[in-house]
mmCIF file as gemmi writes it, N, C-alpha and C atoms, coordinates in Angstrom:
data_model
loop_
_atom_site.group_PDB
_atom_site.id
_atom_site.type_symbol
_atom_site.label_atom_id
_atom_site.label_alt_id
_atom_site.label_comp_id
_atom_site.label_asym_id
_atom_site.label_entity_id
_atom_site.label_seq_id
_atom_site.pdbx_PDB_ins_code
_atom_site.Cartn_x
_atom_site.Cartn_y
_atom_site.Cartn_z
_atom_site.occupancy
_atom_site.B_iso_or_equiv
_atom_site.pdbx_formal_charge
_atom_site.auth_seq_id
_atom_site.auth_asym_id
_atom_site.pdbx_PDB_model_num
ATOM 1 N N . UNK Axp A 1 ? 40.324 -9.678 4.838 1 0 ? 1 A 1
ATOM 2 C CA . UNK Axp A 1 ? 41.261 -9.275 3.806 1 0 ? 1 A 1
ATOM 3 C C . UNK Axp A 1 ? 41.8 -7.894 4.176 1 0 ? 1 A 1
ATOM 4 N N . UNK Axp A 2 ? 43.204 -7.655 3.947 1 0 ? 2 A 1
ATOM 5 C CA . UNK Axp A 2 ? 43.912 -6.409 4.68 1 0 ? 2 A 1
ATOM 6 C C . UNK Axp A 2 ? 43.746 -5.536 3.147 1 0 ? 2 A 1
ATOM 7 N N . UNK Axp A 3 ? 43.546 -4.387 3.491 1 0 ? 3 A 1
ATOM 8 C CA . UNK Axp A 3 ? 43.789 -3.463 2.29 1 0 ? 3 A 1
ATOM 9 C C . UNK Axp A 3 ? 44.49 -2.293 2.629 1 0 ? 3 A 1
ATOM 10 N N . UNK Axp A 4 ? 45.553 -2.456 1.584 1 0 ? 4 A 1
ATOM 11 C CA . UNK Axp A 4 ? 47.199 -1.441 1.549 1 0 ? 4 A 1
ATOM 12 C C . UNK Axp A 4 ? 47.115 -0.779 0.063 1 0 ? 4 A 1
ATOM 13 N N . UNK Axp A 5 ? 46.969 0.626 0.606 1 0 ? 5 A 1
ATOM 14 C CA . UNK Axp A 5 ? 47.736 1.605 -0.66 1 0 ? 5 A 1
ATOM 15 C C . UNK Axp A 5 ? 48.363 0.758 -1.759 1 0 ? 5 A 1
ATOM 16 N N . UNK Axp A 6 ? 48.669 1.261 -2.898 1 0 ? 6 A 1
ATOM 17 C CA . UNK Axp A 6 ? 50.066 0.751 -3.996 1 0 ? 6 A 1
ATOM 18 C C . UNK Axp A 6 ? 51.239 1.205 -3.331 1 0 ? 6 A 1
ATOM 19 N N . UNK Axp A 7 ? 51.403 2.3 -2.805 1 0 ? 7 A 1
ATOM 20 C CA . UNK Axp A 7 ? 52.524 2.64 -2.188 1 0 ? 7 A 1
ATOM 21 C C . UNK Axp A 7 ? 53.111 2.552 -1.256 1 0 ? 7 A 1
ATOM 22 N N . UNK Axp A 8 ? 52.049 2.009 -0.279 1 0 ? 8 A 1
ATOM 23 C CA . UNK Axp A 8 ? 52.785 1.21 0.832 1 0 ? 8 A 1
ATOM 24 C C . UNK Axp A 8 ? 53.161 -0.292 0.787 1 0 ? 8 A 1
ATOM 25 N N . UNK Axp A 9 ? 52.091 -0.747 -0.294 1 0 ? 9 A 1
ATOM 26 C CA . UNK Axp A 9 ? 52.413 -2.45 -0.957 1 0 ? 9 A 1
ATOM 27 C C . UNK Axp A 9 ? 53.938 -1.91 -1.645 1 0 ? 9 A 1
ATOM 28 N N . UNK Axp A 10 ? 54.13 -1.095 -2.318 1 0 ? 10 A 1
ATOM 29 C CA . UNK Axp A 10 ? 55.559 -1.164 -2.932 1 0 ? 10 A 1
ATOM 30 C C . UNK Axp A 10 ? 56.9 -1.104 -1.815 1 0 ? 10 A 1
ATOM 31 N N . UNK Axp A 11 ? 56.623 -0.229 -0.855 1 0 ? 11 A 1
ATOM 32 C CA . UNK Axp A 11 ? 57.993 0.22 0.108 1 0 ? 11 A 1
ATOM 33 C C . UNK Axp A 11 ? 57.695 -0.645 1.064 1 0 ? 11 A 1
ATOM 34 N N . UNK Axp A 12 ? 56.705 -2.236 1.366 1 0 ? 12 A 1
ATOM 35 C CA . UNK Axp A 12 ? 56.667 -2.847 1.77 1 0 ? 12 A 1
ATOM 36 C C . UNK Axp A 12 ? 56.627 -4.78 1.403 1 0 ? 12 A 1
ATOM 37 N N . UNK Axp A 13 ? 56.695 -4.981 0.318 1 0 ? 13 A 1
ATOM 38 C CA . UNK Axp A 13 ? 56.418 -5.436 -0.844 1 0 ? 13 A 1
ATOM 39 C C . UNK Axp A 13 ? 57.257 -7.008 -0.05 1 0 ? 13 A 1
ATOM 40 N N . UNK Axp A 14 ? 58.345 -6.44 0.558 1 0 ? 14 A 1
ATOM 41 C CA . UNK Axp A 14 ? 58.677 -8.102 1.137 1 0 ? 14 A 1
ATOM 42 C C . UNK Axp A 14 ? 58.026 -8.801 2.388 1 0 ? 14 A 1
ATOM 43 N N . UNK Axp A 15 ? 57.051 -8.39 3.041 1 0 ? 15 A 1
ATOM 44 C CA . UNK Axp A 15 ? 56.253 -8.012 4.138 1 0 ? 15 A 1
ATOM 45 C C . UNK Axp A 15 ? 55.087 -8.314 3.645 1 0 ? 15 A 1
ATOM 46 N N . UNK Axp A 16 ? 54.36 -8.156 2.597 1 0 ? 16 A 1
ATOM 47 C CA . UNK Axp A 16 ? 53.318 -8.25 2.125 1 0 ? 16 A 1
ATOM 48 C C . UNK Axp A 16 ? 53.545 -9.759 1.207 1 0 ? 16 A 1
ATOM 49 N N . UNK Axp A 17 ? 54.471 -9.926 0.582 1 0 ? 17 A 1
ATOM 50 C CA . UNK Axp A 17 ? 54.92 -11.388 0.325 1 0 ? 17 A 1
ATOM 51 C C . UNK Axp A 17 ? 54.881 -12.296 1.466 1 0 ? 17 A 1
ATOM 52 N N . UNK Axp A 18 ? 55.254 -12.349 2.505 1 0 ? 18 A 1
ATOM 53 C CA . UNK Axp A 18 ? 55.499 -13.119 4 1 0 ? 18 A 1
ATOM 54 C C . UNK Axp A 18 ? 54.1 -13.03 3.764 1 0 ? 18 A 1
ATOM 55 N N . UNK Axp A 19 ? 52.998 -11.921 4.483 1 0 ? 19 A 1
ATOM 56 C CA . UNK Axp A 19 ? 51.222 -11.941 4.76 1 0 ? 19 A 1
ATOM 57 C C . UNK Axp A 19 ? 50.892 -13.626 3.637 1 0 ? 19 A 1
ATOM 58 N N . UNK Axp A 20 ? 51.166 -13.07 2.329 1 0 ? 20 A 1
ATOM 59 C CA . UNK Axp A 20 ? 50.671 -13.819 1.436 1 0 ? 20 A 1
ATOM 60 C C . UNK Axp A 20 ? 51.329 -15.747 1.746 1 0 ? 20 A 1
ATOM 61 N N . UNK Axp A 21 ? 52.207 -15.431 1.527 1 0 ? 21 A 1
ATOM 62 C CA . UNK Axp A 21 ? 52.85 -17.565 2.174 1 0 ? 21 A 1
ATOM 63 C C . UNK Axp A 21 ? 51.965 -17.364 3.389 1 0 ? 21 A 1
ATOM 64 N N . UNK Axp A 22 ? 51.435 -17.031 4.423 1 0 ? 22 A 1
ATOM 65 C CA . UNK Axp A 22 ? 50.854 -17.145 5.435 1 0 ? 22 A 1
ATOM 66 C C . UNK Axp A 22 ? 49.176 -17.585 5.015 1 0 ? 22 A 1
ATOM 67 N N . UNK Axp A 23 ? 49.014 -17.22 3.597 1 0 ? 23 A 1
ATOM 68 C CA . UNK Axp A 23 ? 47.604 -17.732 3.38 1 0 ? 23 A 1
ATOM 69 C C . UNK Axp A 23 ? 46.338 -16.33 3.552 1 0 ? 23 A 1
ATOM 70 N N . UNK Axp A 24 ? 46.84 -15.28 3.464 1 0 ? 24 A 1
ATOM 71 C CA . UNK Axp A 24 ? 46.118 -14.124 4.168 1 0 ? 24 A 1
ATOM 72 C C . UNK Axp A 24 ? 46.422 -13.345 2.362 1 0 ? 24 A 1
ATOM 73 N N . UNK Axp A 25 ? 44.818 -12.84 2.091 1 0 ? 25 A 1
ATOM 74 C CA . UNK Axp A 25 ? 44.564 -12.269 0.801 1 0 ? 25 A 1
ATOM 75 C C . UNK Axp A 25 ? 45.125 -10.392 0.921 1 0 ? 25 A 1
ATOM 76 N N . UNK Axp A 26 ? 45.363 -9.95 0.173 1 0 ? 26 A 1
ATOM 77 C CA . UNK Axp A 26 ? 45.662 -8.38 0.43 1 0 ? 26 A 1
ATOM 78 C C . UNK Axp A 26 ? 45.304 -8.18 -0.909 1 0 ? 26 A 1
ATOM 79 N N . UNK Axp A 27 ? 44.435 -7.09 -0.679 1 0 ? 27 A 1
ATOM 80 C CA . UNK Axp A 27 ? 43.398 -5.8 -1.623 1 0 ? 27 A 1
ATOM 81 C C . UNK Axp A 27 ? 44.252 -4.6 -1.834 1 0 ? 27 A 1
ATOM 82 N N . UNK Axp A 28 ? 44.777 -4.382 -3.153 1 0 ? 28 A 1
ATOM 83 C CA . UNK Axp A 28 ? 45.198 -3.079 -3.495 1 0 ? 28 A 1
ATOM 84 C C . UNK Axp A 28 ? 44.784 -2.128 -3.891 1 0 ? 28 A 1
ATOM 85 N N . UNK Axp A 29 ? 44.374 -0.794 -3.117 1 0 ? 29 A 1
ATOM 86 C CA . UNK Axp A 29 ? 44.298 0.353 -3.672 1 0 ? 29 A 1
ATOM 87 C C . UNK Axp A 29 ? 44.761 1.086 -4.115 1 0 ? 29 A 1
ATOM 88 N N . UNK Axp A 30 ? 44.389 1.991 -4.832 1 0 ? 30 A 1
ATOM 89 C CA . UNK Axp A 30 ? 44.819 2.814 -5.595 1 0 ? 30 A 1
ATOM 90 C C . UNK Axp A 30 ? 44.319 4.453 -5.926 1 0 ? 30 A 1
ATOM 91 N N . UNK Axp A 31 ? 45.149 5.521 -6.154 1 0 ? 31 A 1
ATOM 92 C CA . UNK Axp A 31 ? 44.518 6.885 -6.521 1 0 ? 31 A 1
ATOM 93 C C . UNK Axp A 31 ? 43.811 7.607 -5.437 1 0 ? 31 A 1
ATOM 94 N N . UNK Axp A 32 ? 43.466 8.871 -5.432 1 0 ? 32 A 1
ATOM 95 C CA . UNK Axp A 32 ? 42.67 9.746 -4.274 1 0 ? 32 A 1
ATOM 96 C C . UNK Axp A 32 ? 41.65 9.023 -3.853 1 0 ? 32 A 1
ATOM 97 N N . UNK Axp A 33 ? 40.722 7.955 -5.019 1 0 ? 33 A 1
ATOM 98 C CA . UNK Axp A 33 ? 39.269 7.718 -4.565 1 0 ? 33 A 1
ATOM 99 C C . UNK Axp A 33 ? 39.773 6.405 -3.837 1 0 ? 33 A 1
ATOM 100 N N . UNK Axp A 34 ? 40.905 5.906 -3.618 1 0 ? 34 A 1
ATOM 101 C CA . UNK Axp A 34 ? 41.991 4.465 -3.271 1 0 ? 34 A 1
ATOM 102 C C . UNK Axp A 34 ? 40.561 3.349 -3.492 1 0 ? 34 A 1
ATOM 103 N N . UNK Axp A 35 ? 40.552 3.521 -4.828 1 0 ? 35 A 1
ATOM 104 C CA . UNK Axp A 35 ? 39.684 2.355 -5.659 1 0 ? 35 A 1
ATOM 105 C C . UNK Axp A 35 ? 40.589 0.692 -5.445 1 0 ? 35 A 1
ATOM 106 N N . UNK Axp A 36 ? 39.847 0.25 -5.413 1 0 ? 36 A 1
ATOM 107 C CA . UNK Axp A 36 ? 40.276 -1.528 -5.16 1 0 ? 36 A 1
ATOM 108 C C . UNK Axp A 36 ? 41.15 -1.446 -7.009 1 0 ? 36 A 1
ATOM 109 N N . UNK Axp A 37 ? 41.958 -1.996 -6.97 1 0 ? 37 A 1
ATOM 110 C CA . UNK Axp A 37 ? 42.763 -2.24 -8.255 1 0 ? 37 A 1
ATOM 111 C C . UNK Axp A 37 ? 43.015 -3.695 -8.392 1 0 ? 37 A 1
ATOM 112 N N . UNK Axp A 38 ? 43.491 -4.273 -7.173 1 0 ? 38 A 1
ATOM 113 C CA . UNK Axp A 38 ? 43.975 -5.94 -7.461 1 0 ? 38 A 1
ATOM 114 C C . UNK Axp A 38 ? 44.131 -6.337 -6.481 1 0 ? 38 A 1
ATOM 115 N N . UNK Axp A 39 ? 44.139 -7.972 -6.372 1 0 ? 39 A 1
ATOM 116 C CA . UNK Axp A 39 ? 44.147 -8.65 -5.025 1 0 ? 39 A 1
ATOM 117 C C . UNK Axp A 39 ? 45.589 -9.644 -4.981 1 0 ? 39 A 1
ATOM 118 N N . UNK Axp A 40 ? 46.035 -9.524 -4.41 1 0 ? 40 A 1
ATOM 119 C CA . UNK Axp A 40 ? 46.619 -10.902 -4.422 1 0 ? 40 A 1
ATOM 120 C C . UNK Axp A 40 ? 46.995 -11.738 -3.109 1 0 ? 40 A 1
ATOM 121 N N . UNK Axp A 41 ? 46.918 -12.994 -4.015 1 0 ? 41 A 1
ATOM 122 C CA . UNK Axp A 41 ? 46.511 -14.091 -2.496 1 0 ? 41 A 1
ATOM 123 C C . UNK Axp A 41 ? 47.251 -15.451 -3.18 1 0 ? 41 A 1
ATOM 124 N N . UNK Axp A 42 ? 47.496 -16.413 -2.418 1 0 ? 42 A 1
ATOM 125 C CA . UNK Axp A 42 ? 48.521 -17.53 -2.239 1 0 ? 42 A 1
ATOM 126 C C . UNK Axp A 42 ? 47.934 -17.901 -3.735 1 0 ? 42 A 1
ATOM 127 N N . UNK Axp A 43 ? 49.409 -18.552 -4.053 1 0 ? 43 A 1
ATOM 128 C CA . UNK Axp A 43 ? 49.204 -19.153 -5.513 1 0 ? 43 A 1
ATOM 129 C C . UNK Axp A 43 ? 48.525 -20.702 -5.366 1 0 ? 43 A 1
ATOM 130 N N . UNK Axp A 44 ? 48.643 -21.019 -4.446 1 0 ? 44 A 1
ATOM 131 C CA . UNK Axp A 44 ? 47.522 -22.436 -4.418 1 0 ? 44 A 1
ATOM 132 C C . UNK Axp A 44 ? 46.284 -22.014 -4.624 1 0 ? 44 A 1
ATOM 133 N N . UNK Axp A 45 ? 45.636 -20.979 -3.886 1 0 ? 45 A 1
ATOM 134 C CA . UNK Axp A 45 ? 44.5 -20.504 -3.925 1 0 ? 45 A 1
ATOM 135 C C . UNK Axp A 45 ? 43.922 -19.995 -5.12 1 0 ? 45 A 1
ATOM 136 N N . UNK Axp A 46 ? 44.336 -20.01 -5.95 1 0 ? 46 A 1
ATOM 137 C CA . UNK Axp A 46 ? 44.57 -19.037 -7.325 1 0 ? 46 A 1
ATOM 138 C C . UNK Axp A 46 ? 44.487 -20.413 -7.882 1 0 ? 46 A 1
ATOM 139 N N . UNK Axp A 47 ? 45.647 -21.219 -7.948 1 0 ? 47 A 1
ATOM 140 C CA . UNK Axp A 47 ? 45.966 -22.555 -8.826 1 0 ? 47 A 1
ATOM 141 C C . UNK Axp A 47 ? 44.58 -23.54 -9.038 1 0 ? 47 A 1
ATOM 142 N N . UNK Axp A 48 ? 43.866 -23.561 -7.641 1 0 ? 48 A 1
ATOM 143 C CA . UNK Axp A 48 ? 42.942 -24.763 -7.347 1 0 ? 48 A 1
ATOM 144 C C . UNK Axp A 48 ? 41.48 -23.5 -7.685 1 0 ? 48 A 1
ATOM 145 N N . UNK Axp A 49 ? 41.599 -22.303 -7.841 1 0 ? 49 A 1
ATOM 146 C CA . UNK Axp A 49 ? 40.423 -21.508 -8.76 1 0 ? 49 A 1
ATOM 147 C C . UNK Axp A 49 ? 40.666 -21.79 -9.637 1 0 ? 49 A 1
ATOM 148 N N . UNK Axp A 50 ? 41.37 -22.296 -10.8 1 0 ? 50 A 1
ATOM 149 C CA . UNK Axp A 50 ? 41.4 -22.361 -12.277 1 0 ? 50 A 1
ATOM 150 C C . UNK Axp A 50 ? 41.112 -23.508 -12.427 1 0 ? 50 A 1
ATOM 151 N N . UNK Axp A 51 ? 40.902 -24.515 -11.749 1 0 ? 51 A 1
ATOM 152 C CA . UNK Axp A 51 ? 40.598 -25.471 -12.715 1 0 ? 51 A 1
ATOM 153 C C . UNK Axp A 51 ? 38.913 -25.503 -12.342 1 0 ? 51 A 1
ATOM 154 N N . UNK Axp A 52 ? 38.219 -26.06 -13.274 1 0 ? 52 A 1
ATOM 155 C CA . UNK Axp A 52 ? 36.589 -26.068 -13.66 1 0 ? 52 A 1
ATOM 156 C C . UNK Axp A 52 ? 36.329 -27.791 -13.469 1 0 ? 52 A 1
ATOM 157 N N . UNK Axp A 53 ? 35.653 -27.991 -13.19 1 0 ? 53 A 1
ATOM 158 C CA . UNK Axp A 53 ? 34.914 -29.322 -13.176 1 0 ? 53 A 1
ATOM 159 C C . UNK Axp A 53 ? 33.403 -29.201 -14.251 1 0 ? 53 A 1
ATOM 160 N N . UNK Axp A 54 ? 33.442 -30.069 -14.984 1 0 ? 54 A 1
ATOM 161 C CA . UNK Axp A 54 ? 32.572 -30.308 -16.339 1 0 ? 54 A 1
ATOM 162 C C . UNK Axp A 54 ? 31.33 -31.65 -15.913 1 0 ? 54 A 1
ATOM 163 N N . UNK Axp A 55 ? 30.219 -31.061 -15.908 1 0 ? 55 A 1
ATOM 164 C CA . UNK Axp A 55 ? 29.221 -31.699 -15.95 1 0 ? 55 A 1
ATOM 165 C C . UNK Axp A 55 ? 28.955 -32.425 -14.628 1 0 ? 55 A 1
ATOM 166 N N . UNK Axp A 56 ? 29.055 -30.509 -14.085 1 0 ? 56 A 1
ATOM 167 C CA . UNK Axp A 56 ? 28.518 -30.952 -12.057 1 0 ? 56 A 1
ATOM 168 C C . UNK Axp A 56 ? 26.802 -30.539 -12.109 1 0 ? 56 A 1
ATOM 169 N N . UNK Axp A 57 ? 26.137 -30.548 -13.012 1 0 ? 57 A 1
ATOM 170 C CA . UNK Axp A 57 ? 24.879 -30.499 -12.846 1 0 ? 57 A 1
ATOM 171 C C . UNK Axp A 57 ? 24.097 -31.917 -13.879 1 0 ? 57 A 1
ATOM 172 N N . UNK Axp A 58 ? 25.37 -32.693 -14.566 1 0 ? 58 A 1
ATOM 173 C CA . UNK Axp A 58 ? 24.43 -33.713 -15.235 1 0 ? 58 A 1
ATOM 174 C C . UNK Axp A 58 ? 23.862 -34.396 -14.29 1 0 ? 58 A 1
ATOM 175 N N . UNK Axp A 59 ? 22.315 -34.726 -14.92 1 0 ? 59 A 1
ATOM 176 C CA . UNK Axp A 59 ? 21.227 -35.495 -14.079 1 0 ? 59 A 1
ATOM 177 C C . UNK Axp A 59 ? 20.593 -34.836 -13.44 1 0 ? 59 A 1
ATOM 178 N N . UNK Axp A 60 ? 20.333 -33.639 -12.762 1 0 ? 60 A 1
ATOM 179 C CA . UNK Axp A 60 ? 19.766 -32.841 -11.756 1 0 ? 60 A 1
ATOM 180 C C . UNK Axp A 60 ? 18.743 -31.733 -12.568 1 0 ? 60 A 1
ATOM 181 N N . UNK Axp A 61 ? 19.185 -31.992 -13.869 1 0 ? 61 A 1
ATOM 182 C CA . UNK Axp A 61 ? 18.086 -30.795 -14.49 1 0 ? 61 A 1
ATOM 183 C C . UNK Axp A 61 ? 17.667 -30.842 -16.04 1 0 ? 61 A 1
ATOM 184 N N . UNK Axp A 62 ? 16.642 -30.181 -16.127 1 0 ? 62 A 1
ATOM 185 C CA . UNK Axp A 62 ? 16.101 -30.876 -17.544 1 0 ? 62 A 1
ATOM 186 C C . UNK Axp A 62 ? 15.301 -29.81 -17.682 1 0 ? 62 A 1
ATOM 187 N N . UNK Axp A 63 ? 15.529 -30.069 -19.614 1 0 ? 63 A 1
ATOM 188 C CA . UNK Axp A 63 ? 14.807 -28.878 -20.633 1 0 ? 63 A 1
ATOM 189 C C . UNK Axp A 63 ? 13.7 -29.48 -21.438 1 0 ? 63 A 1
ATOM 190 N N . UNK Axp A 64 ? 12.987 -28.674 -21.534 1 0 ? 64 A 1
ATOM 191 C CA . UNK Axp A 64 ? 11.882 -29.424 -22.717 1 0 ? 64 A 1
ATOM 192 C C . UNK Axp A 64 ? 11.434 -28.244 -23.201 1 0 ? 64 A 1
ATOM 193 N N . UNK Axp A 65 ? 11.178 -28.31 -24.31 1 0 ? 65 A 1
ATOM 194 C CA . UNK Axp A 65 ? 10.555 -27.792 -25.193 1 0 ? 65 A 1
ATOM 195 C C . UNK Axp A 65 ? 8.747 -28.125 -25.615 1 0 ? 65 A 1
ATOM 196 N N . UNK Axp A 66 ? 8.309 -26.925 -25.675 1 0 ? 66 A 1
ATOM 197 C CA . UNK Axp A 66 ? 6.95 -27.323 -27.074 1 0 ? 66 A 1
ATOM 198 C C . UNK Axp A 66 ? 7.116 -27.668 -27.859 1 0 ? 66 A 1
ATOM 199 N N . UNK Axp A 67 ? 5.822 -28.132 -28.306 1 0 ? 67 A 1
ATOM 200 C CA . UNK Axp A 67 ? 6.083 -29.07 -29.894 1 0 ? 67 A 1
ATOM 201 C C . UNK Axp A 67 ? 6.199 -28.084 -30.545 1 0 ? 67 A 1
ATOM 202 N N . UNK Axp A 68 ? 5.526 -26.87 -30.763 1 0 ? 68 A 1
ATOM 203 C CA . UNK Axp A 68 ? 5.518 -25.974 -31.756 1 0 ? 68 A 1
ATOM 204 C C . UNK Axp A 68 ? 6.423 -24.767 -31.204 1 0 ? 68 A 1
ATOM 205 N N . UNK Axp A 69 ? 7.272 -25.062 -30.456 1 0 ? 69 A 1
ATOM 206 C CA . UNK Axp A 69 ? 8.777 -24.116 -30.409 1 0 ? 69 A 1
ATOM 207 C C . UNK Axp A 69 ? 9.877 -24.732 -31.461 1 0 ? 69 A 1
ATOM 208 N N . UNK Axp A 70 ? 9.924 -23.019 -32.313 1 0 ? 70 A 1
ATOM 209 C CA . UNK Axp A 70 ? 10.998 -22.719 -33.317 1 0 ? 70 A 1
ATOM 210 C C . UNK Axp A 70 ? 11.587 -21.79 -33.4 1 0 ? 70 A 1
ATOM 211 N N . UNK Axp A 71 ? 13.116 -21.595 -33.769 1 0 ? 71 A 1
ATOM 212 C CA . UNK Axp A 71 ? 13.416 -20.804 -33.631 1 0 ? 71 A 1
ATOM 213 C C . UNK Axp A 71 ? 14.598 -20.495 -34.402 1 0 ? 71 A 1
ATOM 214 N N . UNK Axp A 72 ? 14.741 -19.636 -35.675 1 0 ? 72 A 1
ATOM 215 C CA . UNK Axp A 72 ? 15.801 -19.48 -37.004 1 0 ? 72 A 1
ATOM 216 C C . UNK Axp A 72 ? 17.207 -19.346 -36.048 1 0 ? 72 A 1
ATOM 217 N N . UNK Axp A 73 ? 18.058 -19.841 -37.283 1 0 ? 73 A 1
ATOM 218 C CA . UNK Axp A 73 ? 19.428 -19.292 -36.614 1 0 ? 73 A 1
ATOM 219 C C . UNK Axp A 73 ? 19.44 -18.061 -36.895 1 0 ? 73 A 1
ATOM 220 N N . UNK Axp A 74 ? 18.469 -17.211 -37.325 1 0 ? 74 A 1
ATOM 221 C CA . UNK Axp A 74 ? 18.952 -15.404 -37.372 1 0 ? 74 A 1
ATOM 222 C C . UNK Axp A 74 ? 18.615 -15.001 -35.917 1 0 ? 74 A 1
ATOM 223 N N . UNK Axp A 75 ? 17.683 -15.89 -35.626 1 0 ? 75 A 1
ATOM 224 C CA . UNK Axp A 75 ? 16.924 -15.654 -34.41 1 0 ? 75 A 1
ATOM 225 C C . UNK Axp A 75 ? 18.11 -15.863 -32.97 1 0 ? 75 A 1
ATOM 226 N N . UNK Axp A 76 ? 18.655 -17.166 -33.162 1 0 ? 76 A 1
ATOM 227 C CA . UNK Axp A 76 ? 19.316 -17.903 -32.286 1 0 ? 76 A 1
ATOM 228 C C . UNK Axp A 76 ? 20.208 -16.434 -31.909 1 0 ? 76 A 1
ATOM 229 N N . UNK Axp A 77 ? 21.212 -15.668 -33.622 1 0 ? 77 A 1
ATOM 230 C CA . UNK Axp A 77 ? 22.378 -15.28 -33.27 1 0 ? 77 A 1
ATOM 231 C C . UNK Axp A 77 ? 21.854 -13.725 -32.407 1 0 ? 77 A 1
ATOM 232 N N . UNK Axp A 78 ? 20.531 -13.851 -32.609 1 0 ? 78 A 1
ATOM 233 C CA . UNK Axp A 78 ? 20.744 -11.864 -32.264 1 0 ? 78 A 1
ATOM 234 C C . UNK Axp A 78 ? 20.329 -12.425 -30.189 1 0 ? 78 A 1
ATOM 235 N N . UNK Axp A 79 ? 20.379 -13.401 -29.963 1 0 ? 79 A 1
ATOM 236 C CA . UNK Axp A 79 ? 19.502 -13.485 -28.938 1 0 ? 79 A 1
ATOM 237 C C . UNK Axp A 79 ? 21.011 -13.814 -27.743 1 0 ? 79 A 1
């Protein structure tokens, strides 16, 4: 992953668009301490992170309880 200033991502910004269609992530820094601020990387890559798949661990794992486990809903909410 390439990491560019904000200010050279700005006065370069159509250049750094091209990196990105190429599939290549870029890390933005920022300020004296040039702290990581934001990334950006191909919108497929981004698109196919958002979606979640639901119930990729059914069957593989299991809870049980004691007989004499209880537990209030005052209990449930502070926990």
């Amino acid at each position: 992953m390439r990491t560019l200033q904000l200010a050279e991502a700005k006065s370069h910004f159509s250049a750094v668009i091209k990196d990105v269609e190429l599939g290549n992530e870029i890390a933005i820094s920022y300020g004296k301490k040039k702290e990581m601020v934001a990334v950006i990387i191909p919108y497929g890559k981004w698109k196919k992170a958002q979606k979640r798949e639901l119930g990729t661990l059914e069957g593989r794992g299991s809870v049980t309880f004691a007989e004499d486990w209880y537990m209030t809903a005052e209990e449930l909410c502070k926990a």
